[in-house]
C-alpha positions as CSV (number, residue, x, y, z in Angstrom):
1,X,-57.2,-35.2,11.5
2,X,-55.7,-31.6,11.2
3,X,-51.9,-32.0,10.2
4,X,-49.8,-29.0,11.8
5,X,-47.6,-27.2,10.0
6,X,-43.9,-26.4,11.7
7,X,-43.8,-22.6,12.5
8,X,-41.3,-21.0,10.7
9,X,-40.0,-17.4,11.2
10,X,-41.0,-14.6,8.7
11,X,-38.7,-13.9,5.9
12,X,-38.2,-10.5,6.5
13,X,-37.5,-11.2,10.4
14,X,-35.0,-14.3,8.9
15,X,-33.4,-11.4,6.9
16,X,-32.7,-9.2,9.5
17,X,-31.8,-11.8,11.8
18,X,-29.2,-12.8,9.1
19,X,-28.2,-9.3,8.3
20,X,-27.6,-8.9,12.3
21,X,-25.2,-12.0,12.4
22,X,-23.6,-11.2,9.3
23,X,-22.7,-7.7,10.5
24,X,-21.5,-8.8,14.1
25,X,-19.3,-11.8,11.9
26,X,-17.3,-8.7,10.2
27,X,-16.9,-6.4,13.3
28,X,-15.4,-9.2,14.7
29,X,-12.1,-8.9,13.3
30,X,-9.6,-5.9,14.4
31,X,-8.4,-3.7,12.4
32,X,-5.4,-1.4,12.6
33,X,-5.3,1.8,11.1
34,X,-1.6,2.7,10.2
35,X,-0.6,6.4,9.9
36,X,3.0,6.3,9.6
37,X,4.1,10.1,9.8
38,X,7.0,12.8,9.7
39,X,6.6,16.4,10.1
40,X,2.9,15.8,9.1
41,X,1.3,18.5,11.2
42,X,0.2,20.3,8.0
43,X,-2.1,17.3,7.3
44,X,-2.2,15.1,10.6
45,X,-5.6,16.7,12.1
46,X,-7.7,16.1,9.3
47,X,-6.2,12.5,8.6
48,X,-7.0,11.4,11.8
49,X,-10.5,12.9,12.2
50,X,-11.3,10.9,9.1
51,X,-9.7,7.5,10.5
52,X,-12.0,8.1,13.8
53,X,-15.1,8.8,11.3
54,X,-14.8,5.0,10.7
55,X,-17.9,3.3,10.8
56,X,-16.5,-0.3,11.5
57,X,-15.5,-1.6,15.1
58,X,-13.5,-3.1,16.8
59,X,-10.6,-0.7,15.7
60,X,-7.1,0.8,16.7
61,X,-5.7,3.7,15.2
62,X,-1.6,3.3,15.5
63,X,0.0,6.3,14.9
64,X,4.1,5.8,14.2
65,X,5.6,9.2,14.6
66,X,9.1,9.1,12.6
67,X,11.1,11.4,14.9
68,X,9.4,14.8,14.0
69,X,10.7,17.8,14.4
70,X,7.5,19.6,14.3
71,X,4.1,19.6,16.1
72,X,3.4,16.5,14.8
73,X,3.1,14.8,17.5
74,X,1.5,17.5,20.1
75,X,-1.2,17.4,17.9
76,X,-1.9,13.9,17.8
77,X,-1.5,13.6,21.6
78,X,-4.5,16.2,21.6
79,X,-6.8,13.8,20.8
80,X,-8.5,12.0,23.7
81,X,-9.5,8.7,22.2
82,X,-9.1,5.3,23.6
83,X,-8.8,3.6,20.3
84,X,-5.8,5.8,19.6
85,X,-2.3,4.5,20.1
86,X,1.4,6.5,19.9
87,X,4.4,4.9,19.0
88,X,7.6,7.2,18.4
89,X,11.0,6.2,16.9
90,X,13.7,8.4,18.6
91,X,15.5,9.2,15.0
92,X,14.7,9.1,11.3
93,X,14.3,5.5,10.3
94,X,12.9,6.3,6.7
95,X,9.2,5.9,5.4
96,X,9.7,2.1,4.4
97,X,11.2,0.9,7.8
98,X,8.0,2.4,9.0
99,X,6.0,1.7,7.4
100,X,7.2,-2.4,8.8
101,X,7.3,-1.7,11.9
102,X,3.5,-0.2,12.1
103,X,3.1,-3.2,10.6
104,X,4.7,-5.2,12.9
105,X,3.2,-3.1,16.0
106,X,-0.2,-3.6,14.7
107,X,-2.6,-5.8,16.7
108,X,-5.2,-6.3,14.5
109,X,-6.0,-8.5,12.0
110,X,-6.4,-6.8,9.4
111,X,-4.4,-3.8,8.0
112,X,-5.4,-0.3,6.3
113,X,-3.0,2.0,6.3
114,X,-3.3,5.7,5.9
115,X,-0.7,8.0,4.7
116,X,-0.6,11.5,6.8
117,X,-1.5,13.9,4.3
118,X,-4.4,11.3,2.8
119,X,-8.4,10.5,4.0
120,X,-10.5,7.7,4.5
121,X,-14.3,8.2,3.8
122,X,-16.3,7.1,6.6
123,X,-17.2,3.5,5.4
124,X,-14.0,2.7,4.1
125,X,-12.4,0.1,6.4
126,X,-16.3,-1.3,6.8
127,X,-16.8,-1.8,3.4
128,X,-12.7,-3.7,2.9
129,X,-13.5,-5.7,6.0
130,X,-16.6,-7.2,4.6
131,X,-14.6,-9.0,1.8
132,X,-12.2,-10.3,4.3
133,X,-15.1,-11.9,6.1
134,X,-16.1,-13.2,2.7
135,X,-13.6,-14.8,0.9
136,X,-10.4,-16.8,3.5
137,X,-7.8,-16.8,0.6
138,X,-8.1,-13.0,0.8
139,X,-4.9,-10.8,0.8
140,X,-5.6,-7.6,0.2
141,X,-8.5,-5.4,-0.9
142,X,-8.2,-2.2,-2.9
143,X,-10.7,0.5,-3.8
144,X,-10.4,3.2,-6.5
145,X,-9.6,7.1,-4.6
146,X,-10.4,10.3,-5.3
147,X,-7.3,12.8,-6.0
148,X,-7.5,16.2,-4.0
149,X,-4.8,18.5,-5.8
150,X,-3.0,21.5,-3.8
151,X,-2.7,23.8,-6.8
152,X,-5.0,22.6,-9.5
153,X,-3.9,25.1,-11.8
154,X,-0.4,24.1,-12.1
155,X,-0.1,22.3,-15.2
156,X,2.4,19.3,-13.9
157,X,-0.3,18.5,-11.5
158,X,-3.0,18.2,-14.2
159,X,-1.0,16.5,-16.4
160,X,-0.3,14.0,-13.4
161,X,-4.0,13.5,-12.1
162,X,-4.8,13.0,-15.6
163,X,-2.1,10.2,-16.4
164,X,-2.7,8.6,-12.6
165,X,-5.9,10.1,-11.7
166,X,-8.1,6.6,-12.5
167,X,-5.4,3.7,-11.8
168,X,-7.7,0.4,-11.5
169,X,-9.0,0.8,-15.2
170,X,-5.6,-0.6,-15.9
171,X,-7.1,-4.3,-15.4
172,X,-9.1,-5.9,-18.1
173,X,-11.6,-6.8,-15.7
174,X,-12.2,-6.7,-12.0
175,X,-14.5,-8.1,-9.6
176,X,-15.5,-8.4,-6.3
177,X,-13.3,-11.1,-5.5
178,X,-10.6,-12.0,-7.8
179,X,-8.1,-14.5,-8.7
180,X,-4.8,-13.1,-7.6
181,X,-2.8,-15.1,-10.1
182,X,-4.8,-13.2,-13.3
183,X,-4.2,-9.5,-12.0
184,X,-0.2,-10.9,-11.4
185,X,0.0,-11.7,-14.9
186,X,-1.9,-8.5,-16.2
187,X,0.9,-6.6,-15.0
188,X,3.6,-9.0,-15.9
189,X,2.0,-8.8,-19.6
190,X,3.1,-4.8,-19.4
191,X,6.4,-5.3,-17.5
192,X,5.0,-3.7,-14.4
193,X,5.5,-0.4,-15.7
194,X,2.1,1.1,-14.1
195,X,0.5,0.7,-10.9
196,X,-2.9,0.1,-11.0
197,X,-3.8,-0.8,-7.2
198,X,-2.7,2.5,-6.0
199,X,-0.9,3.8,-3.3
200,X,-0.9,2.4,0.4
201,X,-4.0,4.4,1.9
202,X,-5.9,2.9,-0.5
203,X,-5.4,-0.7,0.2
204,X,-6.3,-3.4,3.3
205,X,-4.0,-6.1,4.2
206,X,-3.9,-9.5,5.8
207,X,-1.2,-9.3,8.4
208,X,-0.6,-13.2,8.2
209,X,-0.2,-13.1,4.7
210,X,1.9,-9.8,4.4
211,X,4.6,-11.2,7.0
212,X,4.3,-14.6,5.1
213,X,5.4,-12.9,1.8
214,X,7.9,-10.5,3.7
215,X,7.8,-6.4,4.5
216,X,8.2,-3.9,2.1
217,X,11.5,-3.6,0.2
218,X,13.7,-1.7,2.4
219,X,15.8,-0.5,-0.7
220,X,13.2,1.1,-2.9
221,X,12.3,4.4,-2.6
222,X,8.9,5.3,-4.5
223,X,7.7,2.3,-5.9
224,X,7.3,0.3,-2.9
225,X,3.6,-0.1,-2.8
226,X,3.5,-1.6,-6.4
227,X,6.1,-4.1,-5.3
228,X,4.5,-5.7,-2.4
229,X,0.8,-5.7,-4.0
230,X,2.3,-7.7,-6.9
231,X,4.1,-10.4,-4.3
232,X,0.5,-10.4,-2.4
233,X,-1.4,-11.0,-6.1
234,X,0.6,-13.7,-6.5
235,X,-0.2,-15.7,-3.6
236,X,-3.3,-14.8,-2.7
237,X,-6.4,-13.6,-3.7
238,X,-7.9,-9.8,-4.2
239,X,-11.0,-8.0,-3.3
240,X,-12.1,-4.8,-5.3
241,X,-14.5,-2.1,-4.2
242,X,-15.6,-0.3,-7.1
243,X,-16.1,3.5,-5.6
244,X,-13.8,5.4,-4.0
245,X,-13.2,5.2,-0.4
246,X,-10.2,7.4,0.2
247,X,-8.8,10.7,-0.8
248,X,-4.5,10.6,-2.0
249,X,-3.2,14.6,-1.8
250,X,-0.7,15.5,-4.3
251,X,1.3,18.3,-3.3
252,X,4.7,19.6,-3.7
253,X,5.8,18.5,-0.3
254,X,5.0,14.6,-1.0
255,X,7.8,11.8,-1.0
256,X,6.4,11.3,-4.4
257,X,7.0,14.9,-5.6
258,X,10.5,15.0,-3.7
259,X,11.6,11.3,-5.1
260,X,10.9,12.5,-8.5
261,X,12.8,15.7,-8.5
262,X,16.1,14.5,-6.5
263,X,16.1,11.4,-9.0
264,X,16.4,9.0,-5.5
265,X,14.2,6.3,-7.4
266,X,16.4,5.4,-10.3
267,X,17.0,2.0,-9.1
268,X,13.5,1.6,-7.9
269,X,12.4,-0.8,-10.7
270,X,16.0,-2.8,-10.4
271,X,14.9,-3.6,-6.8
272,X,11.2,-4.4,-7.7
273,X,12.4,-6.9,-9.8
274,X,15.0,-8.3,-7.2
275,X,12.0,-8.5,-4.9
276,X,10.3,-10.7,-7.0
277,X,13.2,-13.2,-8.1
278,X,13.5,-13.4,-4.2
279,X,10.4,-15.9,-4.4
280,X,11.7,-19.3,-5.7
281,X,7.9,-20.1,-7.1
282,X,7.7,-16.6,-8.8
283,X,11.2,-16.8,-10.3
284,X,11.1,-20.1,-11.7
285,X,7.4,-19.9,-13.3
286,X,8.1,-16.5,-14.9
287,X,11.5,-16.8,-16.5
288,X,10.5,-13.0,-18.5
289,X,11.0,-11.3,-15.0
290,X,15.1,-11.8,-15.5
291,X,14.7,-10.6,-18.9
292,X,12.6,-7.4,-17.7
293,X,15.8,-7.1,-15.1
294,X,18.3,-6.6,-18.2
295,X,15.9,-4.3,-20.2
296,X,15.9,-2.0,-16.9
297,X,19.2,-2.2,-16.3
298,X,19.8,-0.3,-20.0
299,X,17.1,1.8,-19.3
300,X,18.6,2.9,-16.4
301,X,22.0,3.5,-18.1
302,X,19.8,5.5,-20.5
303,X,18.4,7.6,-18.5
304,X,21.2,8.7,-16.1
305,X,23.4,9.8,-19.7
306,X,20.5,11.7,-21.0
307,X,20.3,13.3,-17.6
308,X,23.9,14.4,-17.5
309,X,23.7,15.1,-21.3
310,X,20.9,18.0,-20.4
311,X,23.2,18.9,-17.1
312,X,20.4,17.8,-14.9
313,X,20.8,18.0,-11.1
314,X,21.8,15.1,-9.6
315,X,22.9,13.7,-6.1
316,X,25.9,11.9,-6.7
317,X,26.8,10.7,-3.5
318,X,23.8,9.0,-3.1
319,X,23.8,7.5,-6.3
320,X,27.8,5.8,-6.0
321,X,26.4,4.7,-2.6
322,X,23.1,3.0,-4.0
323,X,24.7,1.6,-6.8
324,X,27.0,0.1,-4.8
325,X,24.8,-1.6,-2.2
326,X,23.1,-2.7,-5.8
327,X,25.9,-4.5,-6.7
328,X,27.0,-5.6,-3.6
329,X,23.5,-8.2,-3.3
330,X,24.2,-9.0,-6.7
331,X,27.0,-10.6,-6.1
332,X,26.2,-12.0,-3.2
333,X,23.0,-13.7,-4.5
334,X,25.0,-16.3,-6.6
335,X,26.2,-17.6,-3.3
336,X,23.3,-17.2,-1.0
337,X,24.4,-14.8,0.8
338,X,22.5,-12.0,0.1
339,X,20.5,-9.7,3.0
340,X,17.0,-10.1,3.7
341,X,15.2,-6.8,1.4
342,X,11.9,-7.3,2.6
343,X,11.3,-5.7,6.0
């Protein structure tokens, strides 16, 4: 008697099949595109052409228009796209307190923002969203970005690109997916004294996990990025895409050019390391972060005598007034009392 054998589809059909499923399992998930701008019309066009280039759906694109007092906004209003959404604050709320509330205004899932005067390459938020679908414990994802410079024969902006130009190399090692925990302590190891995710257009979020961990620190200026990737490394794991999926301008009109020359950052690294001790886990499993607080806090004595010693510029209203809103949380944390930083 003839025995017959169970039919079974070919492998290369079971492939695509799988390949189909797979693909329609990571367009499930929304994702907002954040472009949190002010007085970005120089930039705004492009930046938003190249967040509509995205391969990946379902997506919004949420742009947060900081009260602009340019064309800013006329020119995002002349784009006749459904997945686009406005939002305008009617005055100046600063980049940080923006950059929360897109967060808190997005409806998506997932997270990527996208800086005004930066660019996503087409599979960019395609490419982040597949390790999202892969890997649950997931909190953010980074990729490596190319760095278009606006005069690159100035020799500050080589000397920049070339210090900052390659930031994930930092790491000992990275995979696709990795351990949170191990990139945490990387950076602990060097006193957090270099960012090597990179800056916020060149990251995706989890939006459960970001407002688990709290907003960005209202009270730093530059190094806001750096702080919240560390609190997410800590509690959650990382993806890595190892080519570059976004372009980061550097140009003399960026916060990071303007922070740098009118000194506004020089408590930056004093809040950072408030933001961490605000975690009761992270403060009382890494004791060496209150000892990195003390070494900053005579760095920054350092550098603000040096900088008067050389007569350097410096705004001194702003600096009595952020010093003392400094010490104001520090003496309010003894008692629990202190305000909320994070968003």
């Amino acid at each position: 008697m003839m025995v017959r054998k169970a039919t079974s589809p070919r492998p290369a059909a079971q492939f695509i099949r799988l390949q189909k499923r797979r693909h329609e399992s990571v367009m499930s998930a929304l994702v907002s595109i954040c472009i949190p701008t002010h007085d970005g019309a120089l930039w705004i066009e492009r930046s938003l052409r190249s967040a509509l280039a995205q391969t990946y759906e379902p997506l919004e694109i949420l742009v947060l228009d900081n009260a602009s007092a340019d064309r800013t906004l006329e020119l995002v209003r002349s784009f006749r796209d459904p997945r686009i959404r406005v939002e305008v604050n009617e005055r100046d709320i600063g980049m940080v307190r923006n950059l929360n509330r897109c967060v808190r205004l997005a409806k998506g899932s997932l997270v990527k923002f996208l800086m005004q005067d930066d660019l996503l390459y087409p599979m960019c938020v395609e490419k982040m969203a597949q390790l999202f679908e892969e890997n649950q414990q997931l909190g953010m994802a980074f990729a490596p970005r190319d760095v278009l410079m606006e005069n690159p024969e100035d020799p500050d902006a080589v000397a920049w690109k070339k210090q900052y130009g390659t930031l994930h190399t930092g790491f000992k090692f990275l995979s696709r997916m990795n351990r949170g925990r191990d990139l945490f302590n990387q950076l602990l190891a060097c006193g957090f004294q270099e960012n090597w995710i990179g800056e916020p257009s060149s990251v995706m979020l989890k939006k459960a996990c970001l407002e688990q961990i709290g907003l960005f620190n209202t009270q730093m200026r530059q190094d806001v990025d750096l702080e919240t990737w560390i609190r997410m490394m800590y509690f959650y794991d990382v993806g890595f895409v190892g080519q570059p999926l976004s372009v980061f301008r550097f140009h003399s009109a960026s916060a990071t050019s303007a922070n740098r020359q009118k000194n506004l950052r020089w408590l930056d690294r004093m809040w950072l390391l408030e933001g961490l001790l605000r975690h009761e886990e992270i403060r009382r499993n890494n004791p060496k972060i209150k000892r990195l607080r003390w070494l900053e806090a005579a760095n920054v004595l350092k550098c603000q005598v040096l900088r008067i010693y050389h007569r350097e510029t410096m705004p001194i209203l702003y600096m009595l007034k952020s010093f003392a809103d400094y010490l104001n949380y520090r003496l309010l944390v003894p008692i629990h009392r202190a305000p909320t930083i994070h968003g």
